[in-house]
PDB file of N, H, CA, C and O in Angstrom:
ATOM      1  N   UNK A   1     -75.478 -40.301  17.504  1.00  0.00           N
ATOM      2  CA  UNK A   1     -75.197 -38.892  17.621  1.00  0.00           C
ATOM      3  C   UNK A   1     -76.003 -38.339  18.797  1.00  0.00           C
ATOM      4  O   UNK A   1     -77.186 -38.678  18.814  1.00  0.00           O
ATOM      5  N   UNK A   2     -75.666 -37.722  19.565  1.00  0.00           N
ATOM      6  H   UNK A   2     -74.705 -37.447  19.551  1.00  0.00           H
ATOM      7  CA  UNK A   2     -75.884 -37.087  20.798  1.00  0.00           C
ATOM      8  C   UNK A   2     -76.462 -35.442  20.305  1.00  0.00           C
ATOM      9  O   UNK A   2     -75.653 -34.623  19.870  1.00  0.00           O
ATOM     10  N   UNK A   3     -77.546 -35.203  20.406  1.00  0.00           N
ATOM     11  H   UNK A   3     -78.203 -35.868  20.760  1.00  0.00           H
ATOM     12  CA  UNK A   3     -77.484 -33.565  20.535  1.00  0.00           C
ATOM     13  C   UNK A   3     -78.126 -33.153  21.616  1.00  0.00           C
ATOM     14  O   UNK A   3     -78.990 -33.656  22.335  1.00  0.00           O
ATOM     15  N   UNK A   4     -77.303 -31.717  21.599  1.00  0.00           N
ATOM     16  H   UNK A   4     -76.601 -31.309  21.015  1.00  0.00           H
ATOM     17  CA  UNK A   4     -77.637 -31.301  23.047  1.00  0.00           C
ATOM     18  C   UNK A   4     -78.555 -29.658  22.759  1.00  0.00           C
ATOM     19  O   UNK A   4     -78.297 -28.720  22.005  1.00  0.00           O
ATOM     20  N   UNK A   5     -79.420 -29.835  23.520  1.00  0.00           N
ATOM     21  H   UNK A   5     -79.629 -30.597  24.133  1.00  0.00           H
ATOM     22  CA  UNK A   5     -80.785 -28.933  23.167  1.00  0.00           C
ATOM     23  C   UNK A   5     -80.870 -28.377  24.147  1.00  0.00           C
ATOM     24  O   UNK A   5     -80.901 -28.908  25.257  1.00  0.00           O
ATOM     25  N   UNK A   6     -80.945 -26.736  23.814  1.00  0.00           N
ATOM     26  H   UNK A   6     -80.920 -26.305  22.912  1.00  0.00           H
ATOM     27  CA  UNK A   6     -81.216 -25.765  24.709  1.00  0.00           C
ATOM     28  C   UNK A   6     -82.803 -25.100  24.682  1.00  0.00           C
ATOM     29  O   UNK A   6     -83.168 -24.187  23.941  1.00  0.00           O
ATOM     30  N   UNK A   7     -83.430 -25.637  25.442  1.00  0.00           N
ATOM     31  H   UNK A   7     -83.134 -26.379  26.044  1.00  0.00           H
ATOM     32  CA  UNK A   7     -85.201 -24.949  25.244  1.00  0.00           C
ATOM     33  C   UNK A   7     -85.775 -23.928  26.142  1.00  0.00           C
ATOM     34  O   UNK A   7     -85.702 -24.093  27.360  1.00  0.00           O
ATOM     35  N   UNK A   8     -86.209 -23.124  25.752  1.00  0.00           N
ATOM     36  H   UNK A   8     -86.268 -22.990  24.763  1.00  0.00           H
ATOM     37  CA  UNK A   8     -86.706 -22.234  26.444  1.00  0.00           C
ATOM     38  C   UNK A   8     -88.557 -21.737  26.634  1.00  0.00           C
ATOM     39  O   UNK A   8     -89.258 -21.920  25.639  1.00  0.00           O
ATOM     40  N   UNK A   9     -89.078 -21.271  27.626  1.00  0.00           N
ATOM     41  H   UNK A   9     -88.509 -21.122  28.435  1.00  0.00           H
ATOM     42  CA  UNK A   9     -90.049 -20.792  27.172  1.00  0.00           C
ATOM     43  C   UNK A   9     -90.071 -19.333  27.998  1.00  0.00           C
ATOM     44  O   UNK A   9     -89.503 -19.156  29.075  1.00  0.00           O
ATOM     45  N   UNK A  10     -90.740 -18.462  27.366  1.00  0.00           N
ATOM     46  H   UNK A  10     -91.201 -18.606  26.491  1.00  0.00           H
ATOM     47  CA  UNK A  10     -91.152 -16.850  27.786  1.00  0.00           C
ATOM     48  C   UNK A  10     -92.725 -16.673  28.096  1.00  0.00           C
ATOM     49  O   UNK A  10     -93.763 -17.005  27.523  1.00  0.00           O
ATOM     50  N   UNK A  11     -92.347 -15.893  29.448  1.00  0.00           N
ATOM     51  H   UNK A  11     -91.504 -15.624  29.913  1.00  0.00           H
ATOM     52  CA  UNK A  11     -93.476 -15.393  30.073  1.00  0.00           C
ATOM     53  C   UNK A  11     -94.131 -14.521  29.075  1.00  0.00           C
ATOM     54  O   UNK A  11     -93.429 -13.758  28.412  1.00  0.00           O
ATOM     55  N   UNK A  12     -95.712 -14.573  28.867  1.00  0.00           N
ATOM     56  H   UNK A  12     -96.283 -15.193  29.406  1.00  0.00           H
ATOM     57  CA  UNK A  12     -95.849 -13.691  28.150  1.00  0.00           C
ATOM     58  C   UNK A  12     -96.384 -12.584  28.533  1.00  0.00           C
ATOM     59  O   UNK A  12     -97.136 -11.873  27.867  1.00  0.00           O
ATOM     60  N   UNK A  13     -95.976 -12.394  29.717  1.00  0.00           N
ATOM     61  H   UNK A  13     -95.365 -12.972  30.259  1.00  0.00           H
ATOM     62  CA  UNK A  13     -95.921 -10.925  30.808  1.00  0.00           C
ATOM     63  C   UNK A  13     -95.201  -9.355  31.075  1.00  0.00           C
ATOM     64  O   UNK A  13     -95.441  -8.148  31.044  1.00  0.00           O
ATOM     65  N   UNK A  14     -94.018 -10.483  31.389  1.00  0.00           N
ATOM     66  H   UNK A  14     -93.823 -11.464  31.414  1.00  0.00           H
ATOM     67  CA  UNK A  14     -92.871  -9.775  31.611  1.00  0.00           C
ATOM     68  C   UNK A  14     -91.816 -10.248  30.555  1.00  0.00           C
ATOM     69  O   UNK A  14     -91.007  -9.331  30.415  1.00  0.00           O
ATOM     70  N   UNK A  15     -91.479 -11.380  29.705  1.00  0.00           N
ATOM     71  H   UNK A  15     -92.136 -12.126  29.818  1.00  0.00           H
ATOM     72  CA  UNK A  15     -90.975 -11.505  28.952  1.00  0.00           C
ATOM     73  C   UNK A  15     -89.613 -12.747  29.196  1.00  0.00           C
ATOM     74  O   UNK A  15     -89.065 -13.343  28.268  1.00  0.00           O
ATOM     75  N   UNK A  16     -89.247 -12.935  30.843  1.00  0.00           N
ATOM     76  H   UNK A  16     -89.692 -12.451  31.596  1.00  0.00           H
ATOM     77  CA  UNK A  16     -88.215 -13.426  31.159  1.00  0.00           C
ATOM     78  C   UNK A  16     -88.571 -15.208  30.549  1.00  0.00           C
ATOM     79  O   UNK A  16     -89.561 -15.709  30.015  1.00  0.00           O
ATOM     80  N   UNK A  17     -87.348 -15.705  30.917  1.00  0.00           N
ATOM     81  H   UNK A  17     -86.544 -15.297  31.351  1.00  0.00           H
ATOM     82  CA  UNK A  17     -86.977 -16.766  30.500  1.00  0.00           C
ATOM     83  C   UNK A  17     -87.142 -17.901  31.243  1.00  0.00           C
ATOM     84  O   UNK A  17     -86.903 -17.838  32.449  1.00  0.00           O
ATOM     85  N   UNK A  18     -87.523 -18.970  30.730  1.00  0.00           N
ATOM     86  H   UNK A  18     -87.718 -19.021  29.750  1.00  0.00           H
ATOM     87  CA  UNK A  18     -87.336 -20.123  31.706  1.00  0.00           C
ATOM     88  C   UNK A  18     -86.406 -21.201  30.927  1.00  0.00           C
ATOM     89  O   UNK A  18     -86.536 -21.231  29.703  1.00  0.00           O
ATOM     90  N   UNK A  19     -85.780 -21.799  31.336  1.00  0.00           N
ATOM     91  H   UNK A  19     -85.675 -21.775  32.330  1.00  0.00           H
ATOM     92  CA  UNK A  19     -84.179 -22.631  30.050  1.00  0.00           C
ATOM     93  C   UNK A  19     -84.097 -24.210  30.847  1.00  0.00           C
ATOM     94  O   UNK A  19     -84.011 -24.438  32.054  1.00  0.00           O
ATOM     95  N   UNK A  20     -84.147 -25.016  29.888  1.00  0.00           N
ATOM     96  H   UNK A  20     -84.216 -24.831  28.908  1.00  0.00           H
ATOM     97  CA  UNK A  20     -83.767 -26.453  30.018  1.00  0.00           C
ATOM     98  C   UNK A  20     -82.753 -26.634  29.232  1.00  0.00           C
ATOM     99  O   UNK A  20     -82.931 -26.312  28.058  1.00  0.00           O
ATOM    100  N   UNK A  21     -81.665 -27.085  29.549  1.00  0.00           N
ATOM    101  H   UNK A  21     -81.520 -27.347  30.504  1.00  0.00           H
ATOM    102  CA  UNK A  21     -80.666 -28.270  28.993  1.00  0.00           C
ATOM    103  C   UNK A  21     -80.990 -29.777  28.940  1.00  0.00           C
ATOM    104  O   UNK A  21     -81.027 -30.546  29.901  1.00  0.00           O
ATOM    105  N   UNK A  22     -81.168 -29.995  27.935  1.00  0.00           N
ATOM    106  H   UNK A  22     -81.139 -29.371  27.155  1.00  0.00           H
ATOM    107  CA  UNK A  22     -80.971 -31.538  27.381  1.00  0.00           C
ATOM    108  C   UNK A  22     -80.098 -32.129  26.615  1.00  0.00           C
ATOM    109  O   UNK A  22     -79.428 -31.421  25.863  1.00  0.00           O
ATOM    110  N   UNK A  23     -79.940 -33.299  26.627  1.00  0.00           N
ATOM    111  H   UNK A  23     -80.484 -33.874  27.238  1.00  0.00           H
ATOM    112  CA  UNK A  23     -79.073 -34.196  25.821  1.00  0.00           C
ATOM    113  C   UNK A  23     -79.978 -35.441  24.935  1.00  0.00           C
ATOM    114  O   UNK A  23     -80.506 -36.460  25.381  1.00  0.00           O
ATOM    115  N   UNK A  24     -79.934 -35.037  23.841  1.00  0.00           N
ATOM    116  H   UNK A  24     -79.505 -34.209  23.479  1.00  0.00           H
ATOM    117  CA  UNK A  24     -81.447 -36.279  22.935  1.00  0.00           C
ATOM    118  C   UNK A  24     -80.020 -37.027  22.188  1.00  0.00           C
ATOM    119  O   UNK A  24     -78.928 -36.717  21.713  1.00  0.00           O
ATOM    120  N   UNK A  25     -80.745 -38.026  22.415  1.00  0.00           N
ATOM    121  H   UNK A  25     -81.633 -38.278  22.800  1.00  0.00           H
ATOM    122  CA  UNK A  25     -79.406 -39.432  21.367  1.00  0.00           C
ATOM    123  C   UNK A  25     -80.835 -38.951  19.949  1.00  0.00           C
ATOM    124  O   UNK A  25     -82.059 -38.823  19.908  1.00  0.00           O
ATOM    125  N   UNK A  26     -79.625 -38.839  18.992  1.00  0.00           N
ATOM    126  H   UNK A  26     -78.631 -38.943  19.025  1.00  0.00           H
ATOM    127  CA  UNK A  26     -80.289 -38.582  17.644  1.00  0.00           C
ATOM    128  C   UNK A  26     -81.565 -37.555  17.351  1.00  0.00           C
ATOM    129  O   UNK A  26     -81.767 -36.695  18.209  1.00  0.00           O
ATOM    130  N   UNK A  27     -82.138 -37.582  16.589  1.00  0.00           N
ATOM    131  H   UNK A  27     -81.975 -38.280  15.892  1.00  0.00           H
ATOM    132  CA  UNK A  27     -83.059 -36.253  16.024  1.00  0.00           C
ATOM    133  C   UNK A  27     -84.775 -36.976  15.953  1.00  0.00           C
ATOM    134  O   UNK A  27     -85.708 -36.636  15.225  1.00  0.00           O
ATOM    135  N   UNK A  28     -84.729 -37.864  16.809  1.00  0.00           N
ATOM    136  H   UNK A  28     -83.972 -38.140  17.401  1.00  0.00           H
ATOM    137  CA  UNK A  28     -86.172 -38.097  16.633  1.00  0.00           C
ATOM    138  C   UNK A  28     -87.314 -37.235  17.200  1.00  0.00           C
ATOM    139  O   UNK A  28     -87.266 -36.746  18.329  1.00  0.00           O
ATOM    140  N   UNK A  29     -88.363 -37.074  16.333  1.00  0.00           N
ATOM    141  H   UNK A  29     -88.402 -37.471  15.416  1.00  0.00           H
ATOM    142  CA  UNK A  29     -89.625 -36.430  16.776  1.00  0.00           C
ATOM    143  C   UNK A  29     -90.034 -36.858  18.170  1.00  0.00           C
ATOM    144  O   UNK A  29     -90.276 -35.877  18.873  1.00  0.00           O
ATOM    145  N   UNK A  30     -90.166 -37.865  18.705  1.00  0.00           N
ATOM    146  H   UNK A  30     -89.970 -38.662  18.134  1.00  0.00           H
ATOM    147  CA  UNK A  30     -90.497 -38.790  20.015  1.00  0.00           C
ATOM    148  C   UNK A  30     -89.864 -37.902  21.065  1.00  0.00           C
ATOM    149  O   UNK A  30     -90.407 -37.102  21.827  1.00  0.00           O
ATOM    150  N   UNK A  31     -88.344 -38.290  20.900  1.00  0.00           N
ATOM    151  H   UNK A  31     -87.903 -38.940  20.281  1.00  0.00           H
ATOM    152  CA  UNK A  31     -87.272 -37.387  21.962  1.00  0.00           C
ATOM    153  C   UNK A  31     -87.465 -36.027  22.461  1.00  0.00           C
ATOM    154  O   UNK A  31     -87.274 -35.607  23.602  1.00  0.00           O
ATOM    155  N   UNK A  32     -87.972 -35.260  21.170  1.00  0.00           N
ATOM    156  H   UNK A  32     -88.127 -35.602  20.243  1.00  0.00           H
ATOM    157  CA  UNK A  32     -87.764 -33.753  20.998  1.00  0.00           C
ATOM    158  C   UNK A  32     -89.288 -33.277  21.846  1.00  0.00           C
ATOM    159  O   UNK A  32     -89.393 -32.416  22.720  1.00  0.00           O
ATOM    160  N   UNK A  33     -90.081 -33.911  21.420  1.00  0.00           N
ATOM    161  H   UNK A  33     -89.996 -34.610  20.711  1.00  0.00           H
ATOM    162  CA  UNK A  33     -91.380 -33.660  22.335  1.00  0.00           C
ATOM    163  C   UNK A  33     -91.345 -34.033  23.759  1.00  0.00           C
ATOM    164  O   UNK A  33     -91.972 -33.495  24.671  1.00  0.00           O
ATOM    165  N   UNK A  34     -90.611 -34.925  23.822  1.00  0.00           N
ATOM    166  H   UNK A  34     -90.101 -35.362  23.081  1.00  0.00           H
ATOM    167  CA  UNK A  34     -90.306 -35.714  24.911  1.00  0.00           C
ATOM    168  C   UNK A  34     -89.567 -34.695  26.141  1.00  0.00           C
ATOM    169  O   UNK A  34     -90.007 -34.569  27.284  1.00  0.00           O
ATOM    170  N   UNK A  35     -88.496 -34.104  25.654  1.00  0.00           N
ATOM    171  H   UNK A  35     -88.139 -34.206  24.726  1.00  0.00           H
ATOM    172  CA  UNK A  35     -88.517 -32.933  26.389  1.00  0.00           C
ATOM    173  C   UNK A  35     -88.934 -31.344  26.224  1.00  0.00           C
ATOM    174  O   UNK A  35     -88.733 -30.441  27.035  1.00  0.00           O
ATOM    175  N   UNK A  36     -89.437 -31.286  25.208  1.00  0.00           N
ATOM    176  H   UNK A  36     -89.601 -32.020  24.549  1.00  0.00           H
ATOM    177  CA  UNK A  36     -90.464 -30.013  25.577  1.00  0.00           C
ATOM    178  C   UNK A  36     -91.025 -30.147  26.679  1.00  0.00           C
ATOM    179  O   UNK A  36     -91.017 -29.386  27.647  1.00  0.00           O
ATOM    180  N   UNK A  37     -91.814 -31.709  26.453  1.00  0.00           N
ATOM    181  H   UNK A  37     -91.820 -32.327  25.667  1.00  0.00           H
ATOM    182  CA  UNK A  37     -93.077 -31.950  27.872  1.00  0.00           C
ATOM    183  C   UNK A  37     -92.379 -31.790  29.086  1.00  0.00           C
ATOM    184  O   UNK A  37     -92.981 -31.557  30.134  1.00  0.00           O
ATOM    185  N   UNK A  38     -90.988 -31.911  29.013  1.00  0.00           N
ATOM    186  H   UNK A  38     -90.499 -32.100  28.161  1.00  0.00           H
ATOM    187  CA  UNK A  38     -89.950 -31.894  30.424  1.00  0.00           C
ATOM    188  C   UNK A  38     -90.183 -30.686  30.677  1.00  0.00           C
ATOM    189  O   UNK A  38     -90.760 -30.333  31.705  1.00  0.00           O
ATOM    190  N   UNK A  39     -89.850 -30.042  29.952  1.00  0.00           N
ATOM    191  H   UNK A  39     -89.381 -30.329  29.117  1.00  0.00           H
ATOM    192  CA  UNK A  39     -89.519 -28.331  30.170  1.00  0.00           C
ATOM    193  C   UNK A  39     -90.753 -27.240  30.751  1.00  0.00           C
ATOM    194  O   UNK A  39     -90.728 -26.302  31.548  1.00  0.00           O
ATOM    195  N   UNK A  40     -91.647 -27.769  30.058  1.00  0.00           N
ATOM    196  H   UNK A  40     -91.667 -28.531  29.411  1.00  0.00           H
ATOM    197  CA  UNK A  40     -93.107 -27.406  30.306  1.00  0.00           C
ATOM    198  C   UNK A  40     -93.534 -28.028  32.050  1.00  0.00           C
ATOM    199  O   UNK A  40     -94.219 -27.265  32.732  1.00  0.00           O
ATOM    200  N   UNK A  41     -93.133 -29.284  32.624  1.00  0.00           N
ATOM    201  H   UNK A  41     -92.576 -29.903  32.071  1.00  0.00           H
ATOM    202  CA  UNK A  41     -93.198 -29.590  33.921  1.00  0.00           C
ATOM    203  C   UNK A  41     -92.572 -29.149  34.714  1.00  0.00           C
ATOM    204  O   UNK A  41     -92.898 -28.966  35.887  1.00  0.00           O
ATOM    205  N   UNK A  42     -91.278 -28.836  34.060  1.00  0.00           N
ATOM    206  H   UNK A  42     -91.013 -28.984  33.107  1.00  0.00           H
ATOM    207  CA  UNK A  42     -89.573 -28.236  34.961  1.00  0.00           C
ATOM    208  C   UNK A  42     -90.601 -26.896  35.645  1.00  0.00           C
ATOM    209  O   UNK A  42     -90.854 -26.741  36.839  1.00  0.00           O
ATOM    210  N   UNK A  43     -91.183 -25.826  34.225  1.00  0.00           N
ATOM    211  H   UNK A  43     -90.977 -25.951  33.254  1.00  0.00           H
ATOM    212  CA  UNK A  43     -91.304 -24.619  34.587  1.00  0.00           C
ATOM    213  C   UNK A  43     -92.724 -24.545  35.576  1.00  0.00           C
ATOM    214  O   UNK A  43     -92.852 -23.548  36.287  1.00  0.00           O
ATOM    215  N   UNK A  44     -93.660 -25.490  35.602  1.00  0.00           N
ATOM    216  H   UNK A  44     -93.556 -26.300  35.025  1.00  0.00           H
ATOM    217  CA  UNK A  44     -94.736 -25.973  36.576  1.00  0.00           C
ATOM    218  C   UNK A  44     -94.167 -25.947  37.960  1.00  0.00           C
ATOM    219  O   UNK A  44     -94.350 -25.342  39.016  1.00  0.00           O
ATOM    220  N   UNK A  45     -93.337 -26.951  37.434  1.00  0.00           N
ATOM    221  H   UNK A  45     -93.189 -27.443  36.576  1.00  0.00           H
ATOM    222  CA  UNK A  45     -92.508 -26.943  39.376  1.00  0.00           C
ATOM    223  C   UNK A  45     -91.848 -25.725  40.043  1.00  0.00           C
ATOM    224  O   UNK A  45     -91.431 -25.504  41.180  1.00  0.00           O
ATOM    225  N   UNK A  46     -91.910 -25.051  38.949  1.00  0.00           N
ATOM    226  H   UNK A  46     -92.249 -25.230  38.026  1.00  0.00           H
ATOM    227  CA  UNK A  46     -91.223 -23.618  39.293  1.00  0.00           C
ATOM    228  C   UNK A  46     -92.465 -22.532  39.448  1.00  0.00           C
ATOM    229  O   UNK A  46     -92.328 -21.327  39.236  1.00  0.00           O
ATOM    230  N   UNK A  47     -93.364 -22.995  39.745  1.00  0.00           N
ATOM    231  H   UNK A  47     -93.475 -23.973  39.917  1.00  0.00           H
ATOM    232  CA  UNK A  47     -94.607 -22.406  39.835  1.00  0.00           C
ATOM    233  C   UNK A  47     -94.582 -21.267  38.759  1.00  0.00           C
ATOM    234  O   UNK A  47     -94.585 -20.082  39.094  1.00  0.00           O
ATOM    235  N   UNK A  48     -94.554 -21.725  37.301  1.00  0.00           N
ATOM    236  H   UNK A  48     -94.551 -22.687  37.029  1.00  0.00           H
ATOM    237  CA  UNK A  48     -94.733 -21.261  35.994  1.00  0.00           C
ATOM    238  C   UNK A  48     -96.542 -21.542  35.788  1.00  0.00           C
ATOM    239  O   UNK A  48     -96.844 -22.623  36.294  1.00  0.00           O
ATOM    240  N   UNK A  49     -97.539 -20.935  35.278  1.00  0.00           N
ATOM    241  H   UNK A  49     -97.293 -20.057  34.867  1.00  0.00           H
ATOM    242  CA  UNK A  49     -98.658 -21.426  34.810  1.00  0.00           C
ATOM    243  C   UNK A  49     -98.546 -21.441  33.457  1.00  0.00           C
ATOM    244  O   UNK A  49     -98.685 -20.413  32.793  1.00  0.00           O
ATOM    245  N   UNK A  50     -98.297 -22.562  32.953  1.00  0.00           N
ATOM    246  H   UNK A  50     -98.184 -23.397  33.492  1.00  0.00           H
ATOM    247  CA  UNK A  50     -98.823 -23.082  31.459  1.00  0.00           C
ATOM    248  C   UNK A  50    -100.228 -23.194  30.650  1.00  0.00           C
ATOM    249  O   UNK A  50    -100.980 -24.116  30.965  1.00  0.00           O
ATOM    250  N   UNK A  51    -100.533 -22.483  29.839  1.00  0.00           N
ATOM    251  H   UNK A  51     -99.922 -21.734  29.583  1.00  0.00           H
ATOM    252  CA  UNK A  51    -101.983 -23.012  29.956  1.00  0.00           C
ATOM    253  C   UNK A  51    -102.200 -22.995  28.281  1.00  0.00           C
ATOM    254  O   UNK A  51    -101.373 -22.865  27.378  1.00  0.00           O
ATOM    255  N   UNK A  52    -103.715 -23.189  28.251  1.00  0.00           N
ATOM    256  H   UNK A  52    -104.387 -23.294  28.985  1.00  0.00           H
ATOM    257  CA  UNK A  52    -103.486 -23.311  26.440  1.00  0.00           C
ATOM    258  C   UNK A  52    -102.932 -24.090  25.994  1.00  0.00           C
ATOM    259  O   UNK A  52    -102.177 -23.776  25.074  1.00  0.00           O
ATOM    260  N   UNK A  53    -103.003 -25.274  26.346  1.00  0.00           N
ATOM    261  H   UNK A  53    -103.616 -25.529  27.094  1.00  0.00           H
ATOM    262  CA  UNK A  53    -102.033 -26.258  25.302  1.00  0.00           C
ATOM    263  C   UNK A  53    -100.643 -26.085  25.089  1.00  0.00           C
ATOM    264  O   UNK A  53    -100.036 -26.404  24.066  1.00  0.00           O
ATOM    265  N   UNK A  54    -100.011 -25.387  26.451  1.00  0.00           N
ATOM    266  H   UNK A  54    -100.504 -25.128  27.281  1.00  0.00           H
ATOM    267  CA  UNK A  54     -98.883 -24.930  26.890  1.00  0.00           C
ATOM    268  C   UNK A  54     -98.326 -23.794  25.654  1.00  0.00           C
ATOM    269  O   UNK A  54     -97.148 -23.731  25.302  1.00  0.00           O
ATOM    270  N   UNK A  55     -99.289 -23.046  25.167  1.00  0.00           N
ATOM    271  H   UNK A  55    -100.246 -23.098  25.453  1.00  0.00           H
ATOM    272  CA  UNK A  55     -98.914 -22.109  24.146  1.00  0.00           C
ATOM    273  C   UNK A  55     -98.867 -20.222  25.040  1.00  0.00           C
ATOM    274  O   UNK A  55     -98.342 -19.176  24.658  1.00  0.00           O
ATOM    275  N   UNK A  56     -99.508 -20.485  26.027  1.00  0.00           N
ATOM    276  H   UNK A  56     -99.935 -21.335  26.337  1.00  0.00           H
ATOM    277  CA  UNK A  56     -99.348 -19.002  26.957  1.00  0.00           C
ATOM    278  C   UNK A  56     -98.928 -19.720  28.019  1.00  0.00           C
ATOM    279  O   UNK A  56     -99.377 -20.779  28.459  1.00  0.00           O
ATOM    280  N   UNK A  57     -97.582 -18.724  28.581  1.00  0.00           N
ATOM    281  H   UNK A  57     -97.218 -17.864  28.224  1.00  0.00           H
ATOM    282  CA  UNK A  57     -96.987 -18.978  29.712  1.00  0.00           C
ATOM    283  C   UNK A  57     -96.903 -17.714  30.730  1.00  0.00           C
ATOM    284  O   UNK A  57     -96.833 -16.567  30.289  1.00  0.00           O
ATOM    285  N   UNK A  58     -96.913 -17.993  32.093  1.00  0.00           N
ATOM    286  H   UNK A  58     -96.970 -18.925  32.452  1.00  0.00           H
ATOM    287  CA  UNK A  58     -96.828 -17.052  32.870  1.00  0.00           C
ATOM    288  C   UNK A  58     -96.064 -17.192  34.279  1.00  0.00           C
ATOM    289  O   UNK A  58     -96.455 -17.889  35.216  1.00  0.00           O
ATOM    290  N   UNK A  59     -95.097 -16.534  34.259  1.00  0.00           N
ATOM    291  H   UNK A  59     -94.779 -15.969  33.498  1.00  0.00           H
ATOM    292  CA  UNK A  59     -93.990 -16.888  35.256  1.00  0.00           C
ATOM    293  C   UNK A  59     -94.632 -16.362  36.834  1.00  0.00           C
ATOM    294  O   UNK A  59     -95.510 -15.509  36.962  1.00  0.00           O
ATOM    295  N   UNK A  60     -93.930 -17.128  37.998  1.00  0.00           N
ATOM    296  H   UNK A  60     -93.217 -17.821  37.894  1.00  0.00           H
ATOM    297  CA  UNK A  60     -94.560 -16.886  38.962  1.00  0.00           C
ATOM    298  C   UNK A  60     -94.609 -15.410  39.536  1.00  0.00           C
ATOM    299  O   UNK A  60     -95.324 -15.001  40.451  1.00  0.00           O
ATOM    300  N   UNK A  61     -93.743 -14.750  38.834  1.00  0.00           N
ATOM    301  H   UNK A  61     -93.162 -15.082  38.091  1.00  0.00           H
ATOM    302  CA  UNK A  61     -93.644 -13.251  39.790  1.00  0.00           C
ATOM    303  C   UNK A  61     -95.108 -12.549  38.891  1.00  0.00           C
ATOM    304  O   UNK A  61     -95.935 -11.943  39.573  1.00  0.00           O
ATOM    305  N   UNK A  62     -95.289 -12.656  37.674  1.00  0.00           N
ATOM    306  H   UNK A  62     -94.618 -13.148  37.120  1.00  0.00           H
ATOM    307  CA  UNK A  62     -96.539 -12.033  37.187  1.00  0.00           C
ATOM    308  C   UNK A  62     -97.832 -12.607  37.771  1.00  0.00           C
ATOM    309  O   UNK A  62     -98.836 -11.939  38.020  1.00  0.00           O
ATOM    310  N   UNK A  63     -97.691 -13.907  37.957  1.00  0.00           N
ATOM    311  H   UNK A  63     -96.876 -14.450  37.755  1.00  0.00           H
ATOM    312  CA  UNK A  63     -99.007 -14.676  38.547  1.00  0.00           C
ATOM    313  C   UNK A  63     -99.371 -13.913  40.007  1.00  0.00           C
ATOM    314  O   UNK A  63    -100.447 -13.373  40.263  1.00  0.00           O
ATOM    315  N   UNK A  64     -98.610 -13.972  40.588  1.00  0.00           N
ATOM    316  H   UNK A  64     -97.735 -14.410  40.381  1.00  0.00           H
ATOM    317  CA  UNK A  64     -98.730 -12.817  41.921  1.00  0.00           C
ATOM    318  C   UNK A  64     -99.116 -11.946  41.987  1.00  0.00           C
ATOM    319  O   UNK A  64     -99.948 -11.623  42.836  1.00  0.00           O
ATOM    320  N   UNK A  65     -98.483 -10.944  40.774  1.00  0.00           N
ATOM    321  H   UNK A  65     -97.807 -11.206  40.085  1.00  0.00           H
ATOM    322  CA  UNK A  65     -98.908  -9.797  40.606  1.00  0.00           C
ATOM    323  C   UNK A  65    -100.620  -9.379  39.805  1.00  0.00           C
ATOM    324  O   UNK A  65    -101.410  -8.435  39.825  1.00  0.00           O
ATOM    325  N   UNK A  66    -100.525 -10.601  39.228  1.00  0.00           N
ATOM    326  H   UNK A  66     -99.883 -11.368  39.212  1.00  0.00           H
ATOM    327  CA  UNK A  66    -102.218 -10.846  38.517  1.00  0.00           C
ATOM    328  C   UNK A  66    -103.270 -11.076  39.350  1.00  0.00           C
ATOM    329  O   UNK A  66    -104.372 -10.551  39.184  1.00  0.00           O
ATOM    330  N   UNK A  67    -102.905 -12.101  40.560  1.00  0.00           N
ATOM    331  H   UNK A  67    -102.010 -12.527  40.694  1.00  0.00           H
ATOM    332  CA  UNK A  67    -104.106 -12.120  41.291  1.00  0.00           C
ATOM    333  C   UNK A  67    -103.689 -11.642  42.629  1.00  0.00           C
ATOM    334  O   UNK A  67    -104.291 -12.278  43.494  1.00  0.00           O
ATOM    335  N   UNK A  68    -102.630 -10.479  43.274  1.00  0.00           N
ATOM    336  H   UNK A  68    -102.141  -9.962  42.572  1.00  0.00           H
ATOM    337  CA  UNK A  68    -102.732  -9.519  43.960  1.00  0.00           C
ATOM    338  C   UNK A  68    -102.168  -7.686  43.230  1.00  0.00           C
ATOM    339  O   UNK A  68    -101.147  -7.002  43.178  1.00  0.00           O
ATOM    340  N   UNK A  69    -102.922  -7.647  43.007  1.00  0.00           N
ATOM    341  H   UNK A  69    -103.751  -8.203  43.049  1.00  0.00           H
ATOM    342  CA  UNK A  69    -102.482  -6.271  42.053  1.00  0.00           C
ATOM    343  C   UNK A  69    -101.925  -4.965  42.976  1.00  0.00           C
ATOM    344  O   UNK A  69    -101.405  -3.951  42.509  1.00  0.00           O
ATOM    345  N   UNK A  70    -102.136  -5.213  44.215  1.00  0.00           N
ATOM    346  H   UNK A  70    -102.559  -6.036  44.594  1.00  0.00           H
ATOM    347  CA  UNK A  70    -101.968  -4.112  45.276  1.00  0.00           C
ATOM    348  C   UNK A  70    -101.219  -4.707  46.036  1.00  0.00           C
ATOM    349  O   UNK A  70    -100.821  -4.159  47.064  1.00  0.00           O
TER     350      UNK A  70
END
């Protein structure tokens, strides 16, 4: 069985979205973490800051605005 997983994570700034599509063969725990950790790198490369044990996120337009406020 194929499922296909839509993950997201939110800035906890501004609120917007960051979205992965995946495709996991079956429902294993392994898989499912397996791409969180994707999603969590996807939004890195997207100059997202993850931090906390990837539990606070902060998208790049707030990061800008955090360390230039003017």
């Amino acid at each position: 069985m194929t499922v296909r997983l839509l993950a997201c994570i939110e800035c906890d700034e501004c609120h917007v979205h960051f979205e992965k599509l995946a495709s996991i063969q079956g429902l294993r725990s392994e898989a499912l973490a397996e791409e969180v950790h994707e999603l969590v790198l996807a939004a890195e490369d997207h100059e997202w800051d993850c931090r906390k044990n990837a539990t606070e996120h902060i998208c790049s337009c707030c990061i800008e605005r955090i360390h230039n406020p003017f």
